[in-house]
C-alpha positions in Angstrom: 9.9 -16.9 -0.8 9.6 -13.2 0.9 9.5 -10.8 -1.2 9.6 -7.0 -0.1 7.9 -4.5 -2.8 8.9 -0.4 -1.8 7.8 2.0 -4.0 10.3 5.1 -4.2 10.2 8.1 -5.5 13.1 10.7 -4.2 13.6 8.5 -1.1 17.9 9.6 -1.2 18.7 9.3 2.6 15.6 7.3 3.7 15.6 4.6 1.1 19.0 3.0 2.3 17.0 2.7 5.7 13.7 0.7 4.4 16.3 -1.5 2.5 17.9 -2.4 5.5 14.3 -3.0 7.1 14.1 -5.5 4.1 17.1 -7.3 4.8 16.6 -7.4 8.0 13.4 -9.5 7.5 15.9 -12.1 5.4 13.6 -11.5 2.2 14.6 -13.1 0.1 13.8 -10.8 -2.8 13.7 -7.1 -2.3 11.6 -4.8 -5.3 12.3 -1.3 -4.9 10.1 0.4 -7.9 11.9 3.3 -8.5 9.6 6.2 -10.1 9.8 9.6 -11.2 13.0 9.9 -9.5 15.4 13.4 -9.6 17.9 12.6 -6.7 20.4 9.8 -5.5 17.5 7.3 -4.6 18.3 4.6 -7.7 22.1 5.0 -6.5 22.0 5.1 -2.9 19.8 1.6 -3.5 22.9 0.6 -5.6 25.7 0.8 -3.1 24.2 -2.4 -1.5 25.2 -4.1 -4.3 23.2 -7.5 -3.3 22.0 -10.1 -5.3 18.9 -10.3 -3.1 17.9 -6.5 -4.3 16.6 -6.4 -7.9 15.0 -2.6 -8.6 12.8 -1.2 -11.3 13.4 1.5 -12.6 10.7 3.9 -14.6 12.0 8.0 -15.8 8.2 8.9 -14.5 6.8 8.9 -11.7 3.7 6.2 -11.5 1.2 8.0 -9.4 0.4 6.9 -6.3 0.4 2.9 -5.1 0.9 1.9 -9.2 4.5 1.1 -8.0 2.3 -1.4 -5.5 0.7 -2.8 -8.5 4.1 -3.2 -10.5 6.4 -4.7 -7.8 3.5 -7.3 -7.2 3.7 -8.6 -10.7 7.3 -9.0 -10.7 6.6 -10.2 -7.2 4.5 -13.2 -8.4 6.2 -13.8 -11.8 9.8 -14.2 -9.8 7.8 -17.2 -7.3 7.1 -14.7 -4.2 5.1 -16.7 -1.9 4.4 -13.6 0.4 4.7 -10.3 -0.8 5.3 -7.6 1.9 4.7 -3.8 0.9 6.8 -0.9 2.5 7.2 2.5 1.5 10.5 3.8 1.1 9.8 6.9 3.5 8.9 4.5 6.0 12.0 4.7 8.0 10.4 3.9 11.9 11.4 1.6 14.2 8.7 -0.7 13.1 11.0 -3.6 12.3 8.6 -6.0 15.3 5.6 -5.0 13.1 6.9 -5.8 10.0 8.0 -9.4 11.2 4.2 -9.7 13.0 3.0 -8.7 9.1 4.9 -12.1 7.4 4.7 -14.3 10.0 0.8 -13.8 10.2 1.0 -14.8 6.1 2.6 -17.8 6.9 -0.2 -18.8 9.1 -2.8 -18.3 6.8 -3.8 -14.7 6.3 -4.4 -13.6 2.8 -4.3 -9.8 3.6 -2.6 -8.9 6.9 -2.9 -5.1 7.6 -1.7 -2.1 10.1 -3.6 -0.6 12.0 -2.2 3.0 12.3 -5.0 5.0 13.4 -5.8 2.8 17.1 -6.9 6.0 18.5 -9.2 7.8 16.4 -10.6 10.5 18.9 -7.3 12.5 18.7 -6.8 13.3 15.2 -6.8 16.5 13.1 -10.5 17.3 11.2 -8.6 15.7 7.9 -7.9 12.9 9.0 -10.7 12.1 10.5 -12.9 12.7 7.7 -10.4 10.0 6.1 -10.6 7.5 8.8 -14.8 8.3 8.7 -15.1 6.6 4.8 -12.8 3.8 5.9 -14.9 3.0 8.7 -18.1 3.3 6.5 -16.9 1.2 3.9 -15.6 -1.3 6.2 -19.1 -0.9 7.8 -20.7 -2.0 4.3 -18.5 -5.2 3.6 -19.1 -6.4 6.9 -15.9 -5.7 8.6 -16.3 -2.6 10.9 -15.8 -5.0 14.2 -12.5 -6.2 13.7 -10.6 -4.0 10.6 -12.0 -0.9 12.5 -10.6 1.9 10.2 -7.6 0.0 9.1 -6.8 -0.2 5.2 -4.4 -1.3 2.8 -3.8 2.6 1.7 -1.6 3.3 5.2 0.9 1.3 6.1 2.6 -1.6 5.3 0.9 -4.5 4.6 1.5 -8.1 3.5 -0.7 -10.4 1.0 -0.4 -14.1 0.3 0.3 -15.5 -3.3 -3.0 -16.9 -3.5 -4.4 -13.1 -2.9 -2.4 -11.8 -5.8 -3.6 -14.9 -8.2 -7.2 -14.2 -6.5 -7.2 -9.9 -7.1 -6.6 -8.9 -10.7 -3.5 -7.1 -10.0 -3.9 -3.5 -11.6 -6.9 -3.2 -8.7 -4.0 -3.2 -6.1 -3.4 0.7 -7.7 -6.9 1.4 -5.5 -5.7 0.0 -2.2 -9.6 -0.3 -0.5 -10.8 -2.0 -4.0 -8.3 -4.7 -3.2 -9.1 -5.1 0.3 -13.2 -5.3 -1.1 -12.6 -7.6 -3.7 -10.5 -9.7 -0.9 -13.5 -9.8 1.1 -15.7 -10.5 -1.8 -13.7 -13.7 -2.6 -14.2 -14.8 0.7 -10.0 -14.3 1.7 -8.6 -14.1 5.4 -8.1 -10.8 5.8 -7.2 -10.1 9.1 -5.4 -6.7 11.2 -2.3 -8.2 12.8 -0.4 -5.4 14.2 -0.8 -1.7 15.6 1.5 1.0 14.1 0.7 4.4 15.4 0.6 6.7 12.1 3.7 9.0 13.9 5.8 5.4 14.5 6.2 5.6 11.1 8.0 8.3 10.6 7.0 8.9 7.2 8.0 12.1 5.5 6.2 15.5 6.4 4.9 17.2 3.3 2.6 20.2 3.1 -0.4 21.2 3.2 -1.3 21.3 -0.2 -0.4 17.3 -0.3 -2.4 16.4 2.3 -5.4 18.0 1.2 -4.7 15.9 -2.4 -4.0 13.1 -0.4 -7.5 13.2 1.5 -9.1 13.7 -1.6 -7.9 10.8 -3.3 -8.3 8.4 -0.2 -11.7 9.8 0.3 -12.2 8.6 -3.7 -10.3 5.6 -3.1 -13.0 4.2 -0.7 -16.1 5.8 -2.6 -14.5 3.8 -5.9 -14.3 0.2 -3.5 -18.4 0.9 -2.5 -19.4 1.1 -5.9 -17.5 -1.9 -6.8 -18.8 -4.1 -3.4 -22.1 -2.6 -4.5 -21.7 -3.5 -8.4 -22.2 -0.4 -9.6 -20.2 1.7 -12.4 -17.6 2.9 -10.6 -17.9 6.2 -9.2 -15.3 8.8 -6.7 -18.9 11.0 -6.4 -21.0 11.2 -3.2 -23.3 14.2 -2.5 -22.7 16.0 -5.7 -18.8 16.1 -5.0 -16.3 14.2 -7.2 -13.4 13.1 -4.8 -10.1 12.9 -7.8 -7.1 14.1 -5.8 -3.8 12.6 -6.9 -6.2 9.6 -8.8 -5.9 11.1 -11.9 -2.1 10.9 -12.1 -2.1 6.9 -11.6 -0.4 6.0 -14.5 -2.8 2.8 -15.3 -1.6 2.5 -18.9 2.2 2.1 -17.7 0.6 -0.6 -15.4 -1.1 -2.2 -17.8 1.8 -2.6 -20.2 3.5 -4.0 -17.3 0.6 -6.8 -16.4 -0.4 -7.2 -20.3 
């Protein structure tokens, strides 16, 4: 079984899209996690009014990729066999990537991941800095060669059943912590397709986000050392603590949810 996880949170007028995306796919199971929502995304889900789509629905908003976390355990417990996540922004003709995701699953990949950064020299100072720690930490697991500065934190990506029995599932909340503990366990994880970040088509949000949104990716990856390393966990490196949007990960929503 296919199951597609998209988080949402005020998706109205982009959501509809990505569910079509879904059902385009033939999943057989489509998860939106609706979150902290204050326009017409639950309904404008609802006017599909197919069996196939089964959201959840939370008043607050879960922080960022908890929703990932959440539709994977309702993923698993409903007998997902691959598990496809897609943000509900994502509203790109990417429809050839997505089918390249699953299909690679089927074969055997554990983790199959995006590549949306294939060009890195032509990238603003932020996101650069961003794509730097990936590449570091990908560096320290072994893995610069062929993930490059891929990640599970951009993009969609697909895992395998046997991933999500493999990873506890609340460490999906820190996208490269999953990847590292997938490496750890000795899963094929693999980069199976090439989105270009602006193929996407993601919304454009300020300034103001993006600098949180560095921060916490920055964190994210300085978190997924320390673990690969087996250290305390720690978002610190050269006196500077890396929190961004971190601390609003609602991990005790998530943890009632995964019990």
């Amino acid at each position: 079984m296919l199951a597609v996880v998209i988080p949402a949170q005020n998706e109205a007028g982009r959501i509809g899209n990505v569910i079509k995306k879904a059902l385009h796919l033939k999943a057989q199971l489509i998860l939106p996690v609706v979150n902290g929502c204050l326009d017409n995304t639950l309904k404008e889900i609802l006017l599909f009014k197919s069996p196939l789509i089964y959201p959840v629905y939370f008043p607050e908003p879960l922080g960022i990729d908890v929703p990932r976390a959440v539709g994977a355990k309702y993923a698993l417990d409903l007998g997902a066999k691959i598990v496809l996540f897609l943000d509900g922004d994502m509203i790109g003709k990417i429809e050839d990537n997505l089918e390249e995701l699953v299909k690679a699953v089927k074969s055997g990949v554990d983790l199959a991941l995006s590549n949306c950064y294939p060009n890195c020299n032509d990238v603003p100072p932020g996101v650069k800095k961003i794509l730097e720690f990936r590449k570091q930490l990908n560096r320290r697991i072994g893995r610069e060669e062929d993930l490059k500065t891929a990640s599970p934190s951009h993009g969609p990506y697909a895992t395998s059943r046997r991933l999500l029995l493999s990873v506890p599932l609340q460490e999906l909340a820190v996208p490269p912590v999953m990847l590292v503990l997938s490496v750890k366990k000795e899963l094929n994880v693999k980069v199976v397709t090439e989105i270009p970040h602006l193929k996407l088509n993601s919304r454009i949000k300020d300034t103001k986000h993006a600098d949180a949104i560095a921060e916490t990716l920055i964190g994210d990856c300085l978190e997924a050392l320390s673990v690969w390393e087996g250290r305390p966990r720690s978002r610190k490196i050269n006196g500077r603590l890396y929190i961004g949007y971190n601390s609003q990960r609602r991990r005790d929503i998530l943890k009632m949810v995964i019990r």
